[in-house]
LUMMIBA-907994 format. One record per residue (C-alpha): y, x, z; residue number from 1. Coordinates in steps of 0.2 Angstrom, whole numbers. Each point is the difference from the previous one (the first is absolute). Example, Ala and Ser with C-alpha at 12.3 -4.5 7.8 and 13.67 -1.06 7.14 Angstrom:
2
<rec c2="-22" c1="62" c3="39" i="1"/>
<rec c2="17" c1="6" c3="-3" i="2"/>
***
This chain:
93
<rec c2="-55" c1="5" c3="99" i="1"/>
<rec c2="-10" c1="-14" c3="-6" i="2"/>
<rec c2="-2" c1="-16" c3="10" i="3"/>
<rec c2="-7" c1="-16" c3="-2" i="4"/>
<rec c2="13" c1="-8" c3="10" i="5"/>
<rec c2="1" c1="-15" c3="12" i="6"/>
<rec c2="-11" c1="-13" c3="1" i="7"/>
<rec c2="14" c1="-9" c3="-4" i="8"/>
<rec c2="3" c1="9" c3="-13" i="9"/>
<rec c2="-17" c1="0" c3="-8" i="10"/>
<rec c2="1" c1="-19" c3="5" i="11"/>
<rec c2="17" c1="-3" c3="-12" i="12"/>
<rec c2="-7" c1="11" c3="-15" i="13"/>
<rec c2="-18" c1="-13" c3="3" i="14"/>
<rec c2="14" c1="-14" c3="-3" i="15"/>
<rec c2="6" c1="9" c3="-17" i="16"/>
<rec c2="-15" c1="-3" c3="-9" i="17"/>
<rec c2="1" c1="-19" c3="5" i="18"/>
<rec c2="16" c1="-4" c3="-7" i="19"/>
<rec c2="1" c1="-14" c3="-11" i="20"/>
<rec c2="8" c1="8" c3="-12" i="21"/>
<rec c2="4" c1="21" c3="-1" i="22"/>
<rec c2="19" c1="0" c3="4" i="23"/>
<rec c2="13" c1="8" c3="-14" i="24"/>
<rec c2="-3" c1="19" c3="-6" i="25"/>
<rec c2="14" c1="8" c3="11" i="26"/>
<rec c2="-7" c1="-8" c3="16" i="27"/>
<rec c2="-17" c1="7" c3="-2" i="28"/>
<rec c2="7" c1="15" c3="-3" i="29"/>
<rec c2="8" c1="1" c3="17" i="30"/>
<rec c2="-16" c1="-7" c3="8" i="31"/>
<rec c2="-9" c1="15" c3="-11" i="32"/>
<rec c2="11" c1="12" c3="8" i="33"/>
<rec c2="2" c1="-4" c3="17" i="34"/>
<rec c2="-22" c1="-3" c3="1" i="35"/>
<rec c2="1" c1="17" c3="-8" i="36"/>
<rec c2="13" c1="8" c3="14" i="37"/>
<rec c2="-11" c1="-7" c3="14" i="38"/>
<rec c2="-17" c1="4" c3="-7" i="39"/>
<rec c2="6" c1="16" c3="-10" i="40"/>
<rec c2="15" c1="8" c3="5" i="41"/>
<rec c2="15" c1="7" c3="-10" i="42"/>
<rec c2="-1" c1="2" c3="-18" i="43"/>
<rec c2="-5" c1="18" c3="-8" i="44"/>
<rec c2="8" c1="5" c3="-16" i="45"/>
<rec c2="-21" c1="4" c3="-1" i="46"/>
<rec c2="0" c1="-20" c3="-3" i="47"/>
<rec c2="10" c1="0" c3="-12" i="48"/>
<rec c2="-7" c1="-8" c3="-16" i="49"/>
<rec c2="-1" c1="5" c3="-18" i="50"/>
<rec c2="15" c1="-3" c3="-13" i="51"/>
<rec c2="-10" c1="-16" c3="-7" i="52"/>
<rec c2="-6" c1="-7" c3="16" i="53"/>
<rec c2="15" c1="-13" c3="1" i="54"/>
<rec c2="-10" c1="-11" c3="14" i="55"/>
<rec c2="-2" c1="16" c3="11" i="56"/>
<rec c2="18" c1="4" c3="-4" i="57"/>
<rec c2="7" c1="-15" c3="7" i="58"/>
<rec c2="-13" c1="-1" c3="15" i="59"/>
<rec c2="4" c1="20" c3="3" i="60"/>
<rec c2="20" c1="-5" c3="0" i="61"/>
<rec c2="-2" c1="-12" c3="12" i="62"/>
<rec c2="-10" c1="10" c3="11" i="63"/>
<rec c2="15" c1="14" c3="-1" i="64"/>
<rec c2="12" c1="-15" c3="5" i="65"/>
<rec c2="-8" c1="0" c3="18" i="66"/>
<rec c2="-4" c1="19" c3="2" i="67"/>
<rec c2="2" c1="4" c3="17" i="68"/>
<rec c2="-2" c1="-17" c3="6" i="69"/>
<rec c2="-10" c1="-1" c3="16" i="70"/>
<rec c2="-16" c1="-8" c3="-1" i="71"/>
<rec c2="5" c1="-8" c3="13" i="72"/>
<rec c2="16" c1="-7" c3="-9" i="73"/>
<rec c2="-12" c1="-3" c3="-15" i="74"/>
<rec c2="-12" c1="-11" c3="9" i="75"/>
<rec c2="13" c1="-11" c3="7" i="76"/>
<rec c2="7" c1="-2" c3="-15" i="77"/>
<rec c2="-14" c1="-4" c3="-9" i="78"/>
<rec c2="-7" c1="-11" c3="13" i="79"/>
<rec c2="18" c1="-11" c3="-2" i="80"/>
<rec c2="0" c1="1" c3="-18" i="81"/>
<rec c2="-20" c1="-7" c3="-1" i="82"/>
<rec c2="5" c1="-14" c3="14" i="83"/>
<rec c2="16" c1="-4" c3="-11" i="84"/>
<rec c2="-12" c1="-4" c3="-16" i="85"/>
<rec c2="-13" c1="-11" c3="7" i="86"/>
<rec c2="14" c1="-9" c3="9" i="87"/>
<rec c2="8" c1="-2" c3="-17" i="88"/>
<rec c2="-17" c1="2" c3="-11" i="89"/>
<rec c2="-14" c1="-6" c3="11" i="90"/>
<rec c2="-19" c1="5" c3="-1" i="91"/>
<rec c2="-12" c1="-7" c3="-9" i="92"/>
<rec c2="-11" c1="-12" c3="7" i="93"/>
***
């Protein structure tokens, strides 16, 4: 069921954009997943992209990682894992 989360929640993925600088590639992809989980729900083989689509492939992977996850559980952890970078990152000015 889709969602659009806490306002906590909508208030940490505000704090994504203003990173200093985007974190590494396998931390977005967590961050990808658990937004998705709490906005989207489990992954469908329906969203799973094409042969060539090696972006969607890894975003699709790390979405399967998490399936079944509650959103709940996802919007904690995301909420911990955004707090975590801009305590280590910081936002822009």
């Amino acid at each position: 069921m889709p969602s659009e989360g806490s306002a906590e929640f909508q208030a940490a993925a505000a704090k994504i954009q203003q990173l200093q600088k985007m974190p590494d590639t396998e931390t977005l992809k967590e961050i990808y997943a658990l937004f998705k989980q709490v906005t989207v729900g489990d992954v469908t083989p329906a969203d799973k992209p094409g042969f060539t689509d090696f972006q969607g492939k890894a975003k699709y992977a790390a979405r399967e990682k998490i399936k079944g996850m509650s959103a709940e559980e996802a919007e904690q952890k995301y909420i911990a894992i955004v707090d975590r970078l801009v305590a280590e990152i910081g936002l822009k000015a």
